[in-house]
Structure formats: structure tokens, C-alpha cells
GULODO-372043 format. One line per field, with one value per residue: residue number from 1; residue in three letters; x, y, z of N, C-alpha, C, CB in turn. Coordinates in Angstrom, 1 decimal, decimal comma. Glycine has a CB too. Layout:
nr	(NUM;...)
rest	(ALA;...)
n_x	(X;...)
n_y	(Y;...)
n_z	(Z;...)
ca_x	(X;...)
ca_y	(Y;...)
ca_z	(Z;...)
c_x	(X;...)
c_y	(Y;...)
c_z	(Z;...)
cb_x	(X;...)
cb_y	(Y;...)
cb_z	(Z;...)
***
This chain:
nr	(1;2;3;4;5;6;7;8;9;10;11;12;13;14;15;16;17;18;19;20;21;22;23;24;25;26;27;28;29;30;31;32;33;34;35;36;37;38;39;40;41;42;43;44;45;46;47;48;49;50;51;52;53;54;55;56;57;58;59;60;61;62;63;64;65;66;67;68;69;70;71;72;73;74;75;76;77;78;79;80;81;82;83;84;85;86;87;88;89;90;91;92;93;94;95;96;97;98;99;100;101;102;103;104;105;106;107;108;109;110;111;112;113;114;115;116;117;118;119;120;121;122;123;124;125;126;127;128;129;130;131;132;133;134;135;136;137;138;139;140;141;142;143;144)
rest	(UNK;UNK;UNK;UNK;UNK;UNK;UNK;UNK;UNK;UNK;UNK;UNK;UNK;UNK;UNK;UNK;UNK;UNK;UNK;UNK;UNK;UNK;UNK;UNK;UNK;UNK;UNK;UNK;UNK;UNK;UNK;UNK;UNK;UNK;UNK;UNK;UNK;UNK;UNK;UNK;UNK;UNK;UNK;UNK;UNK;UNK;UNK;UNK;UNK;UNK;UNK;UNK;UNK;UNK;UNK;UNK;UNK;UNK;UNK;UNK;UNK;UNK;UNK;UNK;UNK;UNK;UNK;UNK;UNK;UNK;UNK;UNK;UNK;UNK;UNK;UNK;UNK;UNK;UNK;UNK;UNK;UNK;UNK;UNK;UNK;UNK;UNK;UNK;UNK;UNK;UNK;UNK;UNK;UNK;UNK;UNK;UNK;UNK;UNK;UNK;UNK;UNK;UNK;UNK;UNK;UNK;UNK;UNK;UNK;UNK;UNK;UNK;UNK;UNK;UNK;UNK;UNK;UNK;UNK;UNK;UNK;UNK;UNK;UNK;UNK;UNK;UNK;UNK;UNK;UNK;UNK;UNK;UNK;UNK;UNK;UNK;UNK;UNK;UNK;UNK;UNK;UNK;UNK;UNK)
n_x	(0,8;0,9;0,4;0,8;3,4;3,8;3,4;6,0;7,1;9,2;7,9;5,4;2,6;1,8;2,4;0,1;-1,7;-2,0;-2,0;-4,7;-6,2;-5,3;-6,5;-9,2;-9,6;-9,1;-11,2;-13,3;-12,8;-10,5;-7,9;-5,4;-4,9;-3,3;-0,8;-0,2;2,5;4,4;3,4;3,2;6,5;6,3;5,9;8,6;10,3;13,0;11,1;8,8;6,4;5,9;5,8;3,4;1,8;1,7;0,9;-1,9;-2,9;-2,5;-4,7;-6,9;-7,0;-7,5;-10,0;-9,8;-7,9;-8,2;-5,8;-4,5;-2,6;-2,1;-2,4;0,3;2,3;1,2;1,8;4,8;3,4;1,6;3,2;3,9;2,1;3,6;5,2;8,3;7,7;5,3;2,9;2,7;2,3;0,0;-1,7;-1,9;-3,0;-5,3;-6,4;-7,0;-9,5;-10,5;-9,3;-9,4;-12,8;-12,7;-10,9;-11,5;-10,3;-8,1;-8,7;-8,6;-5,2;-5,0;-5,9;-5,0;-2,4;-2,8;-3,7;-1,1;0,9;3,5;3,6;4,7;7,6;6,8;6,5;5,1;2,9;2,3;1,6;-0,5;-2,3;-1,7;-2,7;-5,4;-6,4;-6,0;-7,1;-9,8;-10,2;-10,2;-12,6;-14,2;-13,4;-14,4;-17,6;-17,5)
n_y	(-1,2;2,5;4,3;3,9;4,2;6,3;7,8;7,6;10,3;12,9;15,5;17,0;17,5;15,8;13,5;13,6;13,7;11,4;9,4;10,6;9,5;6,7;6,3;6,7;4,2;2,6;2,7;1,2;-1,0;-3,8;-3,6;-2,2;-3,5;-5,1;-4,2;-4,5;-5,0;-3,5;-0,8;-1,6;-1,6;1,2;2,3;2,3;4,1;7,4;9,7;11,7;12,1;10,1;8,5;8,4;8,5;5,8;4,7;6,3;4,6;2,1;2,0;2,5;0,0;-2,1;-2,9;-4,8;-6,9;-10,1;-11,8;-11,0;-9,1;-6,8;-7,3;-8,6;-6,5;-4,8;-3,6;-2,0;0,1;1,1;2,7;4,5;6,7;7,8;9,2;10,5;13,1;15,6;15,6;13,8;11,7;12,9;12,3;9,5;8,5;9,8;8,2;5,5;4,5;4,5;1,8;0,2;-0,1;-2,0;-3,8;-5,2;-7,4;-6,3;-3,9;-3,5;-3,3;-1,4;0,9;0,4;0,6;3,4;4,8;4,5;5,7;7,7;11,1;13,3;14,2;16,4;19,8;22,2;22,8;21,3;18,9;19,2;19,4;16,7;15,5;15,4;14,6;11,8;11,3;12,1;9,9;7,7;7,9;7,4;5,0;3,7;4,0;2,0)
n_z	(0,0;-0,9;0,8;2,8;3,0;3,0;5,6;6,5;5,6;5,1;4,7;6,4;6,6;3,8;5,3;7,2;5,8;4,9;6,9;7,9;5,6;5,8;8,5;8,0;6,3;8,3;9,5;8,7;7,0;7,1;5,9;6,4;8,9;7,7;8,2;10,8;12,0;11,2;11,9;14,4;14,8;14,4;17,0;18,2;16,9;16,2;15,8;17,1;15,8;13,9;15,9;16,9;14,7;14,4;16,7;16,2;14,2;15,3;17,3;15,6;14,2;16,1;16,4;14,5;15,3;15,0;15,4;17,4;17,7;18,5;21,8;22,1;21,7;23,5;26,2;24,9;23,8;26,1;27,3;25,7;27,1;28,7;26,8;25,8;25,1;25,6;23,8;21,9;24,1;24,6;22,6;22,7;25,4;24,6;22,8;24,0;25,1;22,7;21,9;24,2;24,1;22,0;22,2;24,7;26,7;27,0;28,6;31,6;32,0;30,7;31,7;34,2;33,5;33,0;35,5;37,3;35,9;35,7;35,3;36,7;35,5;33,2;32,1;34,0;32,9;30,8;32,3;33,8;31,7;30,6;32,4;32,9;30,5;31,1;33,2;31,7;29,8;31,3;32,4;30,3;29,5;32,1;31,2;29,8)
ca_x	(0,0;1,8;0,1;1,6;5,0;4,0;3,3;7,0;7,1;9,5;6,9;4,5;1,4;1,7;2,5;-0,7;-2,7;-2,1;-2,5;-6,3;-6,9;-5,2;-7,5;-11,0;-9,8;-9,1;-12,7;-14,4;-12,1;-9,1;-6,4;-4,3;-4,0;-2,1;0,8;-0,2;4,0;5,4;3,0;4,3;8,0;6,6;6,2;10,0;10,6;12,9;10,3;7,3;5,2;5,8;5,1;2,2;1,0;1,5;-0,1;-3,3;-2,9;-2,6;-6,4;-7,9;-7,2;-7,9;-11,4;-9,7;-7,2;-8,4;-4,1;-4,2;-0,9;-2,0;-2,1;1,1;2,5;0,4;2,9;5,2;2,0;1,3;4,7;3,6;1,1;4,3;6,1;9,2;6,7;3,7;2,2;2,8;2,0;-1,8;-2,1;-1,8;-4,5;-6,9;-6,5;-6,9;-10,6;-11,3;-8,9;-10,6;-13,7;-12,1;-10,0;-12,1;-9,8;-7,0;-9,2;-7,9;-4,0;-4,9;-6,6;-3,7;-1,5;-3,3;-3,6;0,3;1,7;4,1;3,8;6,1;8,5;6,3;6,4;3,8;1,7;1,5;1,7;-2,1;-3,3;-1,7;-3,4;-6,8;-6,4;-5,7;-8,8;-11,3;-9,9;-10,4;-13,7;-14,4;-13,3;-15,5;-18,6;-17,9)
ca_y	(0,0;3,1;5,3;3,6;4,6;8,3;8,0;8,5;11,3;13,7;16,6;16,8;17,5;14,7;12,1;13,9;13,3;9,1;9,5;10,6;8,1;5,1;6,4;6,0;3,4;2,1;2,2;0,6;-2,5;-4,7;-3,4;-1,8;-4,1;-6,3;-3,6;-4,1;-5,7;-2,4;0,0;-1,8;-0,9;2,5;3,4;2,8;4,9;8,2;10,4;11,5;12,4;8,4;7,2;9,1;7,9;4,1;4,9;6,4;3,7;0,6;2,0;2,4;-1,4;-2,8;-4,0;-5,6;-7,6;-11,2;-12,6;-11,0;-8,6;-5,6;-8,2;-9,1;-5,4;-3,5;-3,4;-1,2;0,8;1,8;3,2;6,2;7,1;8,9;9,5;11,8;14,2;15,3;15,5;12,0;11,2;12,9;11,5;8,1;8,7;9,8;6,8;4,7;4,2;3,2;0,6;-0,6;-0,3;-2,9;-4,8;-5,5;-7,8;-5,3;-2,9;-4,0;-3,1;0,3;1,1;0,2;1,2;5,1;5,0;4,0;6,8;9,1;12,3;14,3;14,5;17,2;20,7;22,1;23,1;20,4;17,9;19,3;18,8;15,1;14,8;15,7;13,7;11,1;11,4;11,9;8,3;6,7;8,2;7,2;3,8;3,2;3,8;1,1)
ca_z	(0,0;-1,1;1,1;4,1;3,4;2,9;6,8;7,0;4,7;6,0;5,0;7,7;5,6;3,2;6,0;8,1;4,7;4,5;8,2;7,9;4,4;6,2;9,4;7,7;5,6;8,9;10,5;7,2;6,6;7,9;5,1;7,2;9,5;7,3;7,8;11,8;12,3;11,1;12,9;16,2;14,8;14,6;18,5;18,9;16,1;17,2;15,4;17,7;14,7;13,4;16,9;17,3;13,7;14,5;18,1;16,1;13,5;16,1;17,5;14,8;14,0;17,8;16,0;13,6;15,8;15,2;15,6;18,4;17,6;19,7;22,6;22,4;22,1;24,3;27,2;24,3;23,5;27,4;27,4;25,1;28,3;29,0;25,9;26,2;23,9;25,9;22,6;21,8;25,6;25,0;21,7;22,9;25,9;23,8;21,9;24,9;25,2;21,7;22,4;25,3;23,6;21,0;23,1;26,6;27,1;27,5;29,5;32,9;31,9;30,2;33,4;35,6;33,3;33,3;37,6;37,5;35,0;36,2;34,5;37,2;34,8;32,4;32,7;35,1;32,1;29,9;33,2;34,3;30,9;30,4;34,1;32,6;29,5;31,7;33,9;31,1;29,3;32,4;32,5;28,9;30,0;32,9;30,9;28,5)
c_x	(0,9;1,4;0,5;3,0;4,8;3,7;4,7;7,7;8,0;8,7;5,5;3,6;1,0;1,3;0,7;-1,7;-2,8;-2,3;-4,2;-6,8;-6,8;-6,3;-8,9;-10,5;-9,8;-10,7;-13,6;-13,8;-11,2;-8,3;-5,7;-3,8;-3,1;-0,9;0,7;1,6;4,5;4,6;3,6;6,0;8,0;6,6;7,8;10,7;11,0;12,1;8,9;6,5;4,8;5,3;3,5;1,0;0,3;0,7;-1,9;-3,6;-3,7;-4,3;-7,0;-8,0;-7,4;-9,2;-11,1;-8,8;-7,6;-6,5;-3,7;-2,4;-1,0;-1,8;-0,6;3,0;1,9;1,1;3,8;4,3;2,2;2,4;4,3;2,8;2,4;5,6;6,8;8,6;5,5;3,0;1,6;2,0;0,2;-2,8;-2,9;-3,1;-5,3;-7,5;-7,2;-8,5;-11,5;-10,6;-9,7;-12,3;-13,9;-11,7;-10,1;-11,4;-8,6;-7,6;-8,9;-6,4;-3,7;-4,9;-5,3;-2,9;-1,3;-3,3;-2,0;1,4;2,1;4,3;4,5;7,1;8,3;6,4;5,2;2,9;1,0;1,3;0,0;-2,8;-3,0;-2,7;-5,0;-7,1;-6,5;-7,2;-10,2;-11,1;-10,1;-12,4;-14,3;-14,9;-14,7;-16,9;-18,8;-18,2)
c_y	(1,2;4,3;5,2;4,5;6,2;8,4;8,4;9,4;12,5;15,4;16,4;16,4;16,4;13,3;12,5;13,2;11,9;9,3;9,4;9,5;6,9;5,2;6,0;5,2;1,6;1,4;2,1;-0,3;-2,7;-4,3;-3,0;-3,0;-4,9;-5,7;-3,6;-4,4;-4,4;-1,5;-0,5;-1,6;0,7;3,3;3,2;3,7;6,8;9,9;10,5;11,5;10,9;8,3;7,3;8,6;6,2;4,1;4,9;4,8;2,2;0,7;1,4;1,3;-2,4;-3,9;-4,7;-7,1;-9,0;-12,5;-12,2;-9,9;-7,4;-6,1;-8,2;-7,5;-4,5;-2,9;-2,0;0,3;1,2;2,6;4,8;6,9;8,2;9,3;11,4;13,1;14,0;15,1;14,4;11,8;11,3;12,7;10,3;8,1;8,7;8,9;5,8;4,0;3,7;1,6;-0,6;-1,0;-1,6;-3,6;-5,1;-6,4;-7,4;-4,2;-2,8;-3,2;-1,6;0,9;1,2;1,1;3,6;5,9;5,5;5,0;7,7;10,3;13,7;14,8;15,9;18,9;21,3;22,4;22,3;18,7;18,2;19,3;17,2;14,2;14,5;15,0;12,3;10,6;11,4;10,4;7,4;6,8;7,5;5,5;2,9;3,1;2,7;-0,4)
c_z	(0,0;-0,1;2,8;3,7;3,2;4,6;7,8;6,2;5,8;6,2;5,6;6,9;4,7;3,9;7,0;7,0;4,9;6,0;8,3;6,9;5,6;7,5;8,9;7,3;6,9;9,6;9,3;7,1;7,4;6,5;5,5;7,9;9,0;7,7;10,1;12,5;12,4;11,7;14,4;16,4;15,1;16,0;18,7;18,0;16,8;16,7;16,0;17,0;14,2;14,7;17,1;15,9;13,7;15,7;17,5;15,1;14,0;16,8;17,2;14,0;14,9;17,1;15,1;13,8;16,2;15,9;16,9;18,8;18,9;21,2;23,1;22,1;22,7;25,5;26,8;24,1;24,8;27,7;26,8;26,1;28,4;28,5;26,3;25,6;24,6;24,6;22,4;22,9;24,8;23,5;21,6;24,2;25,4;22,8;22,8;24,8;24,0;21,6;23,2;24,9;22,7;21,3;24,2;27,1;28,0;28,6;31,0;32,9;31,8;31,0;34,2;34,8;33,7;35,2;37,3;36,7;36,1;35,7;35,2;36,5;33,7;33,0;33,4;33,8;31,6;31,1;33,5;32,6;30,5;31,9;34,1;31,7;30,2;32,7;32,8;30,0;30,3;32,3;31,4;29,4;30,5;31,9;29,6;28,8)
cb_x	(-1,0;2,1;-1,3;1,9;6,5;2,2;2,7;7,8;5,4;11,0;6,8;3,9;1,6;2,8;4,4;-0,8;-2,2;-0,2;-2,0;-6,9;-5,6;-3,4;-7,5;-12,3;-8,7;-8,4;-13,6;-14,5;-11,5;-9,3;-6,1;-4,5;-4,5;-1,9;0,9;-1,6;4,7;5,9;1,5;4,1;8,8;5,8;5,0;11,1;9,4;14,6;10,4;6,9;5,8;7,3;5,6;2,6;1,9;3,1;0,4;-3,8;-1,7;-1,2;-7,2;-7,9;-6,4;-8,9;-12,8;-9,3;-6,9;-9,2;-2,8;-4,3;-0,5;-3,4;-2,5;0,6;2,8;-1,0;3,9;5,6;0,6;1,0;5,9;2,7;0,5;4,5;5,2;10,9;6,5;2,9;3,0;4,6;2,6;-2,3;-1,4;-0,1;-4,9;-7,2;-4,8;-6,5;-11,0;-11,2;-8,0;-10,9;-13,8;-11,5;-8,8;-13,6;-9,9;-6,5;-10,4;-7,7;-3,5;-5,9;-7,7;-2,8;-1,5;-5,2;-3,7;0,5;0,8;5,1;2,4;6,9;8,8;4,9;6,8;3,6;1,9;2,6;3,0;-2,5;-3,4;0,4;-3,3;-7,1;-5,2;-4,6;-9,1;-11,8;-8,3;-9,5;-13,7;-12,7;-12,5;-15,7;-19,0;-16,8)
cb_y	(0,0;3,4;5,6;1,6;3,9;9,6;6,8;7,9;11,6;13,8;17,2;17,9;18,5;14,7;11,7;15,4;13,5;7,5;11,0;12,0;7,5;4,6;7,7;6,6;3,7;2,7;3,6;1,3;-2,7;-6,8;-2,7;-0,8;-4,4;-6,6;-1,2;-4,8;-6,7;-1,9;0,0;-3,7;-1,1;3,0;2,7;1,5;4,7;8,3;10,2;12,4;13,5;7,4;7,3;11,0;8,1;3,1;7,0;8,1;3,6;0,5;2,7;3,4;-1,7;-1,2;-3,4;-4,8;-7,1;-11,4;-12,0;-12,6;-7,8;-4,9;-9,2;-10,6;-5,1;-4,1;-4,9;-2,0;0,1;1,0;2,2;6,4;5,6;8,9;9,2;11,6;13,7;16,5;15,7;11,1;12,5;14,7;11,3;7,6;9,6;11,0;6,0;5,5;5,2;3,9;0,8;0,6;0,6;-2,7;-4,6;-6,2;-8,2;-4,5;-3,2;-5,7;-3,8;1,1;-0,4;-1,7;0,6;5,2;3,0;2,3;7,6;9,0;12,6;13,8;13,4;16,5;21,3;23,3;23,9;20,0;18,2;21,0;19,6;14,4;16,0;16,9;14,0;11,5;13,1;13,8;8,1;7,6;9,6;7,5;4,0;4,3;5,0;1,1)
cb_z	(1,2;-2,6;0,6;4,3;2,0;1,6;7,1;7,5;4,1;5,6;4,0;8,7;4,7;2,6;7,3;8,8;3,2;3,7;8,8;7,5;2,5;6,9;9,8;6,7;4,3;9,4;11,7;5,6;5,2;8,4;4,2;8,2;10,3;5,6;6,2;12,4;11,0;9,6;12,8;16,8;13,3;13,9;20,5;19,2;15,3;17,6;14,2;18,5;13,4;12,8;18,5;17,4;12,5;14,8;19,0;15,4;13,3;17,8;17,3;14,0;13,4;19,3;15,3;12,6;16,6;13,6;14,5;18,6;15,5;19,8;22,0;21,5;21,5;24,8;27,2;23,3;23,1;28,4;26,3;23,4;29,8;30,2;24,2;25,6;22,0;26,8;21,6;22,0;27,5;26,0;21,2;23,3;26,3;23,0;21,4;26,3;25,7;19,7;23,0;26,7;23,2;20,2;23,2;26,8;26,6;26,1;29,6;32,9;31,0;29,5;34,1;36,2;31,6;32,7;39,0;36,8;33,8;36,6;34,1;38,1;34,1;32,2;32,0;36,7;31,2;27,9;34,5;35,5;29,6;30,5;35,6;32,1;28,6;32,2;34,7;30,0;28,8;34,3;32,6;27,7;31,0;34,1;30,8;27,3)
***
């Protein structure tokens, strides 16, 4: 799929573009997830903008996870909860709850994992909005 590799497009815009296609094309079919191997290379990736693509990516294919791959990286995934990039960090939050929504099995871990975050490290500004982000994914959570 050529519109994967524009995801690491060094100009923003372009890679934001296949970002949003591969996104809907996400919540209408399972084609992406064929590429679900290399989205889980992309959170170690040292480009926040790539992690943050594979982060929204890996979601928006949670419903499609019959192999069970998110499973078996989701540990790596909870990790961005407090990527060195609040950005990243409250990307990945707000991801959280369609996960859980998709992956009830995982719901338990997200959970702990979101309690268990240390976000002391953030500057006080963007530390009370990852704190908020954090609370209203929880919130999200619960009601599902």
C-alpha cells in the first residue's frame, strides 16, 4: 500500500494526509491491519510524529485484531502514556478508550497502566493537561 510509506514522509502534511486516508480506511475494513507488524516498529521509532501515527494507527485497528498482535505489544504501547513528547503522551490517551472499547480484554491493563503513570517529569503546564487527558480516558473507560 503506497500510502503507508507516505506515513513516513519527511513533510508533515503529506504524512498527516495518508495519516487521515489510512484512518478512515481504517474504520471501514481490515487493510491496514495487514501492515499491523510495522506499525508496532513504529512506537520505537525516534520520530514523535511516526510514533504518534503508529499509536493512532494501532487503535484504529484494535477492531480488527483477530491474531491477536495488539495483545502481544500492548505493554510497548502503554509506554507512550508517558512518551518523552507530551504531545505524543496525550495522543496516545486519547487513543486509549477506543482501544478498550475494541480490546475488553485489554481494559484492565490500560486502566492500571493510566492509575500507574508518572507524569512528574512534564512541565507544570502540559503535566495538568496530560493529568486531565488522563482522567477523562479513564472516565471514557468506565462507561464502556
Amino acid at each position: 500500500m503506497e500510502t503507508f510509506e507516505l506515513l513516513f514522509e519527511q513533510k508533515s502534511n503529506v504524512a498527516y494526509k495518508a495519516l487521515q486516508e489510512l484512518q478512515k480506511e481504517s474504520e471501514e475494513t481490515d487493510k491496514v491491519y495487514a501492515y499491523m507488524d510495522r506499525l508496532g516498529d513504529m512506537l520505537d521509532h525516534e520520530n514523535s510524529y511516526v510514533r504518534t501515527r503508529g499509536l493512532t494507527l494501532i487503535a484504529y485497528n484494535a477492531k480488527w485484531d483477530m491474531d491477536y498482535k495488539i495483545d502481544e505489544i500492548i505493554d510497548k504501547y502503554l509506554k507512550h502514556i508517558t512518551d518523552v513528547k507530551p504531545i505524543t503522551a496525550r495522543q496516545c490517551i486519547k487513543l486509549l478508550p477506543i482501544m478498550a472499547r475494541d480490546k475488553p480484554e485489554l481494559k484492565n491493563d490500560i486502566c492500571m497502566a493510566l492509575h500507574k503513570a508518572n507524569i512528574t517529569f512534564y512541565d507544570d503546564s502540559m503535566r495538568l493537561l496530560v493529568y486531565k487527558d488522563i482522567q477523562n480516558a479513564l472516565k471514557e473507560i468506565d462507561k464502556l
